[in-house]
Every structure is written in C-alpha cells, then in structure tokens.
ROMIDO-197092 format. One line per 5 residues: number of its first residue (from 1); for each residue z negated, x, y of C-alpha. Coordinates in nm, 2 decimals. Example, Ala and Ser with C-alpha at 12.3 -4.5 7.8 and 13.67 -1.06 7.14 Angstrom:
2
1	-0.78:1.23:-0.45 | -0.71:1.37:-0.11
This chain:
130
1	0.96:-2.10:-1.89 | 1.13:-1.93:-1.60 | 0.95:-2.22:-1.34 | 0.63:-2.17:-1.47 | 0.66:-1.81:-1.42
6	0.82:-1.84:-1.06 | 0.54:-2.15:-0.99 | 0.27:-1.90:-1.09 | 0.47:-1.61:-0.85 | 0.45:-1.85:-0.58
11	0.09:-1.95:-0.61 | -0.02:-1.58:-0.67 | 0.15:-1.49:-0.34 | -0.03:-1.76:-0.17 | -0.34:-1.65:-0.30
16	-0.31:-1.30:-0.18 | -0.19:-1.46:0.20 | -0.47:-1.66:0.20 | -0.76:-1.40:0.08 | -0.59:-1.12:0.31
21	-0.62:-1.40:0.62 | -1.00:-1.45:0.54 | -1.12:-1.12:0.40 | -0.92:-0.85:0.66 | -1.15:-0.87:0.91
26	-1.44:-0.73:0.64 | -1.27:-0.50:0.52 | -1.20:-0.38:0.91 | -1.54:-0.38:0.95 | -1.67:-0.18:0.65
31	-1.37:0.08:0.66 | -1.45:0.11:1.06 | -1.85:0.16:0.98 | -1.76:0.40:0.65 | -1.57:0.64:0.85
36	-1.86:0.63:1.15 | -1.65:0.44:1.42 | -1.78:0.22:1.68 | -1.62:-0.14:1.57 | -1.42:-0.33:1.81
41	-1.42:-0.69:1.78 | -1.06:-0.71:1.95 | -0.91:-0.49:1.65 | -1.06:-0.71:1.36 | -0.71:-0.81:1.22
46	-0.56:-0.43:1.33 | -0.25:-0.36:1.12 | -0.32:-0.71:0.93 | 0.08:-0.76:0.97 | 0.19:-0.49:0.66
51	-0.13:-0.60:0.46 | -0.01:-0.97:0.44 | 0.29:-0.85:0.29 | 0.13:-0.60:0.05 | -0.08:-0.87:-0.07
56	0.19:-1.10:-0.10 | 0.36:-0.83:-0.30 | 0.13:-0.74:-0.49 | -0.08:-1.10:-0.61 | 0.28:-1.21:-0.66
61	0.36:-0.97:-0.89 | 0.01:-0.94:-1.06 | 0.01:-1.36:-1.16 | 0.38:-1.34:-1.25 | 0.34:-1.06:-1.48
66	0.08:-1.21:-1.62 | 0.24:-1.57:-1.69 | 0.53:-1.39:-1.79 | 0.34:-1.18:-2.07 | 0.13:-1.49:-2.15
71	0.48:-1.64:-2.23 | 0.62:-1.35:-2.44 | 0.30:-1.26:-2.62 | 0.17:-1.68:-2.65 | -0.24:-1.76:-2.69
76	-0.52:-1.57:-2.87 | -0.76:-1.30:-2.76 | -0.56:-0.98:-2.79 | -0.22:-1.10:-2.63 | -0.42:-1.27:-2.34
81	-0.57:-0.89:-2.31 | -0.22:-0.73:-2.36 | -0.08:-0.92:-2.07 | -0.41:-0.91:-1.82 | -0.38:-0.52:-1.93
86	0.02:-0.50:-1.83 | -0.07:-0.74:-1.49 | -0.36:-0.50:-1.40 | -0.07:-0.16:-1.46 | 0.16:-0.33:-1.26
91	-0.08:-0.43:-0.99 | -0.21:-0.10:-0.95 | 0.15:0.04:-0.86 | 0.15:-0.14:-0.53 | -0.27:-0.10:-0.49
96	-0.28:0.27:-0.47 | 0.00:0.34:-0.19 | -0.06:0.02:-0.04 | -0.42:0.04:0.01 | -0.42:0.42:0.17
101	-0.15:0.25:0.43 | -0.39:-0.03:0.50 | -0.69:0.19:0.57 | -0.51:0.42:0.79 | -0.38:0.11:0.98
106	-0.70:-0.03:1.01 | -0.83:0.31:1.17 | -0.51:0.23:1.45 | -0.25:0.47:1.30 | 0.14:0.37:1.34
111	0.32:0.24:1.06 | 0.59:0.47:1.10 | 0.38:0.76:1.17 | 0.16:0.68:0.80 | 0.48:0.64:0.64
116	0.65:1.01:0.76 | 0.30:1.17:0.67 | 0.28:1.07:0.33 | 0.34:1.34:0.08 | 0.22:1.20:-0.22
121	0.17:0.80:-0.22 | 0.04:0.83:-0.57 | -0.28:1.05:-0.50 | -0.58:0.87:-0.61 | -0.38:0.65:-0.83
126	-0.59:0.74:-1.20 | -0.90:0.63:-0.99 | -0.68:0.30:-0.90 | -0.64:0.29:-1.31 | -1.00:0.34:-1.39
C-alpha cells in the first residue's frame, strides 16, 4: 500500500514538473497582458525556478492524498468523492499562497522581497475553496 501511494507521489510530482515546464510561459503571458504590461519574450519563464517546486509540492501532495484516501476509504461513488474532496482541501493549502508568489514573480518581484511583504498568505483562500 505504502508504494503505491509513494509511486502515485512520484508520478503526481512529475506531472506538476512537467505541466509547469510547458504551461509557465502562458501563464506569463496572460498575467503580463491582465495587469496591462508590455510582454517580454526574454522573461517568459521569469521566476519559473520557485513555481517548479510549488508544483512539485503541490501535484505531489494532491495524487498522494488522493491514493492514500482511495486506500483508506476502498471503491464506490462516495469514498472516491470523499478522497478527491480531502485531495482538492489539501491542494488548495499550497494553491492559495503559492499562486500569489508566482504572480508577483512573474511581474519581476524578488523572492525574498514577496516573502517579507506577505501579511496574510491566506487572503483569497475561500475563493481558492470555491
């Protein structure tokens, strides 16, 4: 039980390195056009460095807690919803910090510099629940 659930880890991190490789310089894009910038081709994977590890974080955790609920709970309809329910809950406690970093990383702020600002990583986060 404990492989399958470390396996699953393992391939949900890959997933999230993978995606995050591919999909980053979108995302640049839109968040650059959204907040009225000119884009810069040369800044397309900006502050890509702490979203591969949020992603690996966070679609690590989100396929493990699944398997691992899947495991506790075994089949049918509502423990398959209980543990996609508890997957998405623990997901969204990396999304909603994680995602206000990337954006402001994206926009060239420092690491360090988002980090000291942050008063309340949480703000936003019942929108991340809805």
């Amino acid at each position: 039980m404990i492989s399958s659930v470390v396996d699953t880890i393992k391939y949900g991190a890959l997933s999230g390195f993978t995606s995050t490789l591919i999909i980053y310089p979108l995302d640049t894009v839109r968040t650059t056009v959204q907040r009225g910038l000119k884009i810069n081709k040369s800044n397309l994977y900006k502050g890509i460095h702490f979203n591969l590890v949020y992603a690996v974080l966070e679609k690590g955790m989100q396929f493990g807690v699944n398997e691992w609920m899947n495991k506790q709970l075994g089949s049918g309809f509502g423990n398959q919803l209980i543990s996609s329910i508890t997957a998405g809950l623990s997901h969204s406690i990396i999304t909603s910090p994680g995602e206000m970093i990337k954006i402001r990383m994206q926009l060239g702020e420092n690491f360090h510099d988002i980090i000291k600002s942050i008063k309340d990583p949480f703000r936003g986060y019942r929108y991340t629940l809805m």
